[in-house]
C-alpha positions in Angstrom: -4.0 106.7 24.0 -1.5 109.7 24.1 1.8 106.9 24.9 0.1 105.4 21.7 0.3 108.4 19.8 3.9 109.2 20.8 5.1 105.9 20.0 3.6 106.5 16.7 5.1 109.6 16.2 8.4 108.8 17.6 8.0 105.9 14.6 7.3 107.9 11.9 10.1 110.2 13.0 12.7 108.0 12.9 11.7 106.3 9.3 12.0 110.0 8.2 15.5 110.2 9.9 16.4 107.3 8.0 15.5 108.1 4.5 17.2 111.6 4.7 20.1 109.3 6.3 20.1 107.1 3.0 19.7 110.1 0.8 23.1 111.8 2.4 24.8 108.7 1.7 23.9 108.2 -1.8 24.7 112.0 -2.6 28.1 112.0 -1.2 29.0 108.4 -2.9 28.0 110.3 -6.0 30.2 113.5 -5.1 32.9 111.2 -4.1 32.5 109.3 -7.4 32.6 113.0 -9.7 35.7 114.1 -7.8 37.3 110.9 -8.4 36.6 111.4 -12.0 37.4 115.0 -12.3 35.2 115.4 -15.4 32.3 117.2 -15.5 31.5 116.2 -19.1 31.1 112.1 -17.7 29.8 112.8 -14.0 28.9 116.1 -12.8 28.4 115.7 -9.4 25.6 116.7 -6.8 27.1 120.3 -6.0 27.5 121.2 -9.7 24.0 120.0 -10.1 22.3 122.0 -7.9 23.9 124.9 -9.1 23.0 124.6 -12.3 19.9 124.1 -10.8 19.6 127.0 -9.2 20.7 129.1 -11.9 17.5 127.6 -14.1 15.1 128.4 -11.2 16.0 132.0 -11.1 15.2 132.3 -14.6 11.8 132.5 -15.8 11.9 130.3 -18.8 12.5 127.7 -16.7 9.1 127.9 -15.5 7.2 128.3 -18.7 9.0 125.2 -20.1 8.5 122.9 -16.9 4.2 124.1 -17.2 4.0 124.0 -21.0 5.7 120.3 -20.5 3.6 119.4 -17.9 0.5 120.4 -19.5 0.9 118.6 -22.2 2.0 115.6 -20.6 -1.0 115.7 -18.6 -3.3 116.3 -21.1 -2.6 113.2 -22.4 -2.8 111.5 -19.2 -6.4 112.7 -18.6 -7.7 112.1 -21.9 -6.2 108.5 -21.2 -8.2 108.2 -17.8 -11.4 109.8 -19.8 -11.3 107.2 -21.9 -10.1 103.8 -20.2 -12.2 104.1 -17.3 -15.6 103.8 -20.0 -13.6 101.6 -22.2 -12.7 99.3 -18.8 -16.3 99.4 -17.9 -17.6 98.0 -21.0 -15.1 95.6 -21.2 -16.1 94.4 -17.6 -20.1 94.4 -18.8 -19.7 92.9 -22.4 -17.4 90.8 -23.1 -17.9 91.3 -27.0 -16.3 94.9 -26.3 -13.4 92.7 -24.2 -13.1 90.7 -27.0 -12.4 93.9 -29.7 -10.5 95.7 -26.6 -7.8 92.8 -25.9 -5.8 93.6 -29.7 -5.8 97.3 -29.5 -4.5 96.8 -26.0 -2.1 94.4 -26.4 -1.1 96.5 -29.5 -0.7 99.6 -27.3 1.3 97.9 -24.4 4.2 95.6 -26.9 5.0 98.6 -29.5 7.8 100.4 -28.5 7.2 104.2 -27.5 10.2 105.1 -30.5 7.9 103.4 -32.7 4.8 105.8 -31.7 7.3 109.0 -31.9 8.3 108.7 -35.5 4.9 107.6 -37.0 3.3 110.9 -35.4 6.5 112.7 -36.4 5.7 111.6 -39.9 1.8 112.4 -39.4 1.6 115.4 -37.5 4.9 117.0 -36.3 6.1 117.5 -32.7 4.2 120.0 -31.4 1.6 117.8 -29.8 3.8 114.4 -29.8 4.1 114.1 -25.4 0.4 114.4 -25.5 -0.1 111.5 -27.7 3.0 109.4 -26.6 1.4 109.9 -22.3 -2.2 108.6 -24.1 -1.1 105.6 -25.5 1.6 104.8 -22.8 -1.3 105.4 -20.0 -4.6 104.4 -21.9 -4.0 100.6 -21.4 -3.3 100.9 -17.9 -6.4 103.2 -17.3 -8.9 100.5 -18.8 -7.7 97.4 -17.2 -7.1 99.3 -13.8 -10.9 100.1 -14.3 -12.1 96.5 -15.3 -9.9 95.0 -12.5 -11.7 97.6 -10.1 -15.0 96.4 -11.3 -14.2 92.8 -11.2 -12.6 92.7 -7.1 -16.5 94.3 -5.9 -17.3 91.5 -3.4 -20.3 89.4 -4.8 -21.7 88.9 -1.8 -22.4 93.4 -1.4 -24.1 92.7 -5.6 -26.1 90.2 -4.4 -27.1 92.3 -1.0 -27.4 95.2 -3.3 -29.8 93.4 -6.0 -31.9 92.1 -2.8 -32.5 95.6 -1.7 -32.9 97.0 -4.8 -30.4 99.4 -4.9 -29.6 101.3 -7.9 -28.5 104.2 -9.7 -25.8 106.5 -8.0 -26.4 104.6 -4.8 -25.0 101.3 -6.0 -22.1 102.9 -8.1 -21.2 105.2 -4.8 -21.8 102.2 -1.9 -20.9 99.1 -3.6 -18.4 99.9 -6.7 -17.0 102.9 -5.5 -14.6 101.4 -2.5 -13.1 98.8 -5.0 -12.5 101.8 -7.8 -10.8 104.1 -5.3 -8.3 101.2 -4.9 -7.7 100.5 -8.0 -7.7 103.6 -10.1 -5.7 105.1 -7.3 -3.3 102.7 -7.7 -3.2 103.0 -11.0 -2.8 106.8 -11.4 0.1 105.9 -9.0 2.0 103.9 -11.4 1.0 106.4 -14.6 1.9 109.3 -13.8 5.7 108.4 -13.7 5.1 106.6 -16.8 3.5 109.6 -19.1 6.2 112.1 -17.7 9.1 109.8 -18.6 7.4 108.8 -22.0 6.4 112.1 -22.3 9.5 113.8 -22.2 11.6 111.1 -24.5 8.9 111.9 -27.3 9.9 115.6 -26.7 14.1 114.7 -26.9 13.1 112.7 -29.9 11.1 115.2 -31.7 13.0 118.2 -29.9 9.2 119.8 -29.0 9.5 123.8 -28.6 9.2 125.3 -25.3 9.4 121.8 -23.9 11.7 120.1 -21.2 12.2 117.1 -23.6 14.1 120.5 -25.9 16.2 121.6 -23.1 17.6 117.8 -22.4 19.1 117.6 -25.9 20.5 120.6 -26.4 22.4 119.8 -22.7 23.4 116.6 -24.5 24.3 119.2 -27.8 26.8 121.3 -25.9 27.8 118.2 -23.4 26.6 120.2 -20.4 26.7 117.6 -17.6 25.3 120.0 -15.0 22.8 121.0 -16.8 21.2 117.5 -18.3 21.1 116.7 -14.1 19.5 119.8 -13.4 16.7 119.0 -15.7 16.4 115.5 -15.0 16.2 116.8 -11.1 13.5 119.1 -11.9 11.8 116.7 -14.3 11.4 113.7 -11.2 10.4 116.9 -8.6 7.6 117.7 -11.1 6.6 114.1 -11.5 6.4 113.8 -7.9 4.5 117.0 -6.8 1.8 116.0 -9.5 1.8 112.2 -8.5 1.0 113.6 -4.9 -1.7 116.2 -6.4 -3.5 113.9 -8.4 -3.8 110.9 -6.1 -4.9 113.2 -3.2 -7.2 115.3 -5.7 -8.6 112.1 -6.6 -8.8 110.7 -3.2 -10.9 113.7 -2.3 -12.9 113.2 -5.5 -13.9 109.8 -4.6 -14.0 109.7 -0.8 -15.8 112.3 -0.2 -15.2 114.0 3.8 -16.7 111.7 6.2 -17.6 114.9 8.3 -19.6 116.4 6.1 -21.6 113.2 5.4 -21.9 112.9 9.0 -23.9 116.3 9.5 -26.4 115.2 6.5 -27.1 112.2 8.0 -27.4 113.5 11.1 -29.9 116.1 9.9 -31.6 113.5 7.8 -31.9 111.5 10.7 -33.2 114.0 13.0 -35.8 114.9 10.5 -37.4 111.5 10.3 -37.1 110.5 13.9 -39.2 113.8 14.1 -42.0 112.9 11.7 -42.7 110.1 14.6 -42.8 105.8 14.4 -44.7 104.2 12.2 -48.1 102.4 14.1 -46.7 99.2 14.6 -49.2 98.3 17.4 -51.8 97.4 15.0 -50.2 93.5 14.3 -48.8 93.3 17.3 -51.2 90.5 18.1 -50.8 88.4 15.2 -48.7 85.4 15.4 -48.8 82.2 13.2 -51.0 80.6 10.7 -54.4 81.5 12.6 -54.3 85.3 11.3 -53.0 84.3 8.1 -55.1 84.3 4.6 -54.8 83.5 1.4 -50.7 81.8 0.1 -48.1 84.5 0.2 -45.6 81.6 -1.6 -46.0 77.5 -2.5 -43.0 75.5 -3.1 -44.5 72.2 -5.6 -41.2 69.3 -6.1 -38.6 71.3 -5.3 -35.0 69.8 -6.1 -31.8 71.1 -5.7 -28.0 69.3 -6.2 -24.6 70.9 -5.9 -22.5 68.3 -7.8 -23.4 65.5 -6.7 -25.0 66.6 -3.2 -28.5 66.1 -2.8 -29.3 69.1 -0.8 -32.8 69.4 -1.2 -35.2 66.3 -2.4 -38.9 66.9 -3.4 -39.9 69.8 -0.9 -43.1 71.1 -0.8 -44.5 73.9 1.4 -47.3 76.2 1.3 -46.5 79.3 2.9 -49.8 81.9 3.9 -49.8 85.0 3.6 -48.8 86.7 7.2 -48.1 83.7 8.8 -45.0 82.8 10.5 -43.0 79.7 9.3 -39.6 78.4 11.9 -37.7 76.2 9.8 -35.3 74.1 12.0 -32.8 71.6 11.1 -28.8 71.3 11.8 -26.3 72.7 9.6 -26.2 71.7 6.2 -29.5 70.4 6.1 -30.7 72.7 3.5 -32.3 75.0 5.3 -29.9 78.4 3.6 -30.2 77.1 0.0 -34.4 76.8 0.7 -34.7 80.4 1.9 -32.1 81.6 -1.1 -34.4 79.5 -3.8 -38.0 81.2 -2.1 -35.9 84.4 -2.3 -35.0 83.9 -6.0 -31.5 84.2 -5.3 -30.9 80.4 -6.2 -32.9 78.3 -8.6 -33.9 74.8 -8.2 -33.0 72.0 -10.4 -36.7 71.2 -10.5 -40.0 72.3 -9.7 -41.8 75.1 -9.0 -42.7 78.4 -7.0 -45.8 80.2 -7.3 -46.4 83.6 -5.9 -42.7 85.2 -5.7 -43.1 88.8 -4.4 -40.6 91.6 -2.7 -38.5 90.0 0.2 -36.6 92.0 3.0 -33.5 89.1 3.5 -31.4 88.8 6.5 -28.3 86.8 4.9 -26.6 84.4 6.9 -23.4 86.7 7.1 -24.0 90.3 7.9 -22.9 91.8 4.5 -22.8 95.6 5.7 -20.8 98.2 4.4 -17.8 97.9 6.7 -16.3 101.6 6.3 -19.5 103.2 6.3 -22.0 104.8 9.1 -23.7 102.0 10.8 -27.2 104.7 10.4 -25.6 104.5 6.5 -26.3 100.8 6.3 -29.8 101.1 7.6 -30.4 104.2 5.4 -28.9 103.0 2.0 -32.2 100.6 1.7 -34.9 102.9 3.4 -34.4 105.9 4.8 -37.7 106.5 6.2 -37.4 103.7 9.3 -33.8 104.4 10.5 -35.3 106.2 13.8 -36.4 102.4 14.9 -33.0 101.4 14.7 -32.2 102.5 18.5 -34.4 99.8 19.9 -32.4 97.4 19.8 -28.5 99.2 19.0 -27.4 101.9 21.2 -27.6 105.6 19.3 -24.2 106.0 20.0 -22.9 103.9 17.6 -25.1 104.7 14.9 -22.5 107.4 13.3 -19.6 104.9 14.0 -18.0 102.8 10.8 -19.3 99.2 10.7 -16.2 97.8 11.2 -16.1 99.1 14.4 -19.1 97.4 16.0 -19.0 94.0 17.6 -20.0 90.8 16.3 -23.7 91.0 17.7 -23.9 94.8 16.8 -23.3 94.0 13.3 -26.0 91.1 13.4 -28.6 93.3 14.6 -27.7 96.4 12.5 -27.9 94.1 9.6 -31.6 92.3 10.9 -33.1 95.7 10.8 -31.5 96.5 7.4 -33.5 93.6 6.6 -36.9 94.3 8.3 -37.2 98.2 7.2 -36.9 97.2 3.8 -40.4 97.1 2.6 -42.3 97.6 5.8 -45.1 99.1 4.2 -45.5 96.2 2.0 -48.0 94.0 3.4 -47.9 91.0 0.7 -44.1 91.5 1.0 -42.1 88.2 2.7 -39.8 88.7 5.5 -37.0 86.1 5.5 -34.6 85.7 8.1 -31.4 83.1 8.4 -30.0 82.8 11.2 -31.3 85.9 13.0 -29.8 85.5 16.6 -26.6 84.7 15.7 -23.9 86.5 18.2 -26.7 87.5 20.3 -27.0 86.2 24.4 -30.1 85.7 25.5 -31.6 88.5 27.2 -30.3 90.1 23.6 -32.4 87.6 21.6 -35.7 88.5 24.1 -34.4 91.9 23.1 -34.5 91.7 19.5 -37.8 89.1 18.9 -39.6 91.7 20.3 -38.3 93.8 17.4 -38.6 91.4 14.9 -42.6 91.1 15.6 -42.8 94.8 16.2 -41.6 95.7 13.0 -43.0 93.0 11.2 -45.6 94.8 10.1 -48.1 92.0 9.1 -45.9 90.6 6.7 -44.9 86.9 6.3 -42.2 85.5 8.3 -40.1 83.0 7.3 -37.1 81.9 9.5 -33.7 79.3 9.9 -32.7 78.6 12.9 -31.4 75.6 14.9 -32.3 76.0 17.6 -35.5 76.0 19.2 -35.9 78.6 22.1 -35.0 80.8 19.1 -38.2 79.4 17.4 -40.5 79.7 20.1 -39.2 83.6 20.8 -40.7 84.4 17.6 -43.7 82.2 17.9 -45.2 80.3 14.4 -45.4 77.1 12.7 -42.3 74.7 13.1 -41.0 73.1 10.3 -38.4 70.6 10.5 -36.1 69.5 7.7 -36.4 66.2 8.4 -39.6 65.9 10.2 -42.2 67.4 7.6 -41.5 65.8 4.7 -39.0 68.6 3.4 -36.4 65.8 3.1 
């Protein structure tokens, strides 16, 4: 681990070598090329620069124009985010609002900034033209960098979140959050250049007071060389201090520290663990149809085609409440797209189903929250059950990211995701796909013990293709082929 960490470092060191290397080179072609010259008026060269530069920072007018510009500048560049990141999210949610949005935008993003400058000039003077010009230059950018964030969410975390029910802060945090960071980050990145370089040509245009825009054309005025470069080097030293700021400001903003998070779920955790396990004893001796009552679901003609696939042809099931149904039947026999339609996640072409109620789903890929806690996972659906988690995943991976865990790790943090949601829900239907997946066998003994434990007297419905894996879990076994499904 430490060689790693050297060679890392040692990396890192010499791509920083390099670029200082590169920067030398281009300054002293540029010196090279202003001595060549001779002329300060066409090319003042590095040295002059930087002396004219440091003439200006010894001054303290310099700093009161650089802050007034940069306030207003940003100014407009916040008002833009304000208002594109609602504008993008209506346009993502309604596409009448994309509709009226498309023109404006469009209208924003072909006009040329010059264009913008003098009709303000004419309607309101200079004196708040840079923050105008940074809105309209950044606004587009803000709302479709906000729609595109929207639209990249993985379908497959919507669907797990409508399954689970989850809503409110805890969807916008868990599910949209990740794709936003990427996006609107990325989009701030790209911005911020653009409002301070619009910016200040709205302020050399309209010669803005007290503004860095001012100071550029009157160096053009008096053909001072030295001191058009000394602005323009403080202007992209500006630019790139508040690029930094604002992407780590909102880096912090939107990913909040993992550490802290860490100590309230660990206290969260500890306090439930404490309050004791739920009494799971009490069905521990129920098993199939035989301690089942009254029908929990019933499938009547059910068809379903994708294109011109027949997957499923006239099923029919009646499914009792509590009992425990195995359905088993190769792949692509229909067994995925039968659980999804009894789910309500998919709707048949034809018939009908009576007595939909709550299901905790196990989806046939894991669908966890890759970069968060692996206790996060379990916690985001019901946080009163997470202390059963260490039955069947070690505790020592429970405040580790997702992606870290191994295949079967994953598999069983997302089973028990499944079967905590709703676990005081009696008339509630359990539905599993593909449970063991990953899982060797003393693993699978391992975890159908789980499964029955924290069934909780619900129904069980489960697809599987193989049967040991049916017979660990005990119930009726339905074949795809064999009872009449197909």
């Amino acid at each position: 681990m430490g060689r790693f960490a050297l060679k890392e470092l040692g990396h890192d060191a010499k791509n920083r070598v390099k670029k200082i290397c590169i920067l030398i080179l281009w300054l002293l072609i540029w010196q090279i090329a202003a001595r060549l010259l001779d002329n300060d008026i066409l090319l003042a060269g590095p040295v002059d620069a930087g002396k004219a530069l440091g003439r200006l920072l010894a001054t303290w007018d310099f700093y009161k124009i650089c802050l007034a510009s940069m306030g207003r500048i940003l100014a407009g560049f916040f008002l833009a985010f304000a208002l594109g990141i609602p504008a993008g999210g209506l346009s993502y949610g309604f596409p009448l609002a994309d509709e009226l949005l498309k023109p404006v935008l469009s209208v924003m993003k072909s006009i040329p900034v010059a264009s913008f400058v003098v009709l303000l000039l004419i309607w309101q003077g200079s004196e708040h033209l840079s923050v105008w010009i940074s809105f309209f230059v950044v606004f587009p950018n803000a709302c479709v960098s906000m729609k595109n964030g929207l639209k990249a969410v993985d379908f497959r975390l919507l669907e797990m979140a409508d399954v689970f029910r989850i809503r409110g802060w805890k969807r916008l945090f868990y599910i949209y959050r990740p794709s936003l960071v990427q996006f609107l980050c990325s989009g701030m990145e790209i911005c911020v250049g653009m409002a301070f370089k619009s910016g200040v040509a709205a302020e050399v245009i309209g010669v803005t007071d007290l503004s860095i825009g001012e100071r550029i054309y009157i160096s053009k005025i008096y053909l001072d060389t030295p001191g058009l470069f000394a602005w323009t080097i403080a202007l992209i030293v500006l630019s790139f201090c508040v690029e930094k700021l604002i992407l780590k400001g909102t880096a912090l903003l939107l990913n909040p520290v993992k550490g802290y998070r860490n100590i309230y779920l660990q206290k969260k955790y500890k306090s439930v663990s404490e309050d004791g396990n739920r009494d799971t004893g009490r069905y521990a001796a129920e098993t199939d149809e035989g301690a089942a009552g009254s029908n929990a679901v019933v499938l009547s003609h059910i068809y379903k085609s994708f294109g011109e696939k027949e997957v499923l042809s006239d099923v029919n099931m009646e499914i009792k409440k509590g009992g425990r149904y195995m359905l088993m039947g190769p792949s692509g026999s229909g067994k995925t797209t039968l659980l999804r339609i009894i789910a309500g996640l998919e709707q048949a072409d034809s018939g009908q189903i009576e007595g939909k109620t709550k299901n905790a789903f196990l989806f046939q890929e894991d669908r966890l929250l890759e970069k968060e806690f692996t206790i996060t996972n379990i916690m985001l659906t019901d946080d009163k059950y997470g202390e059963g988690l260490g039955e069947i995943l070690p505790e020592s991976c429970f405040f580790l990211p997702a992606y870290t865990l191994s295949g079967g790790m994953k598999r069983r943090c997302a089973l028990a995701r499944a079967l905590f949601y709703e676990m005081d829900n009696e008339d509630a239907v359990c539905i599993l796909d593909e449970p063991f997946t990953g899982l060797d066998e003393e693993t699978k003994a391992k975890t159908a013990e789980f499964i029955k434990k924290y069934l909780m007297g619900r129904t069980l419905i489960v697809a599987t293709h193989d049967e040991k894996d049916a017979e660990l879990l005990g119930g009726s076994i339905w074949n795809m082929k064999k009872s009449g499904l197909l």
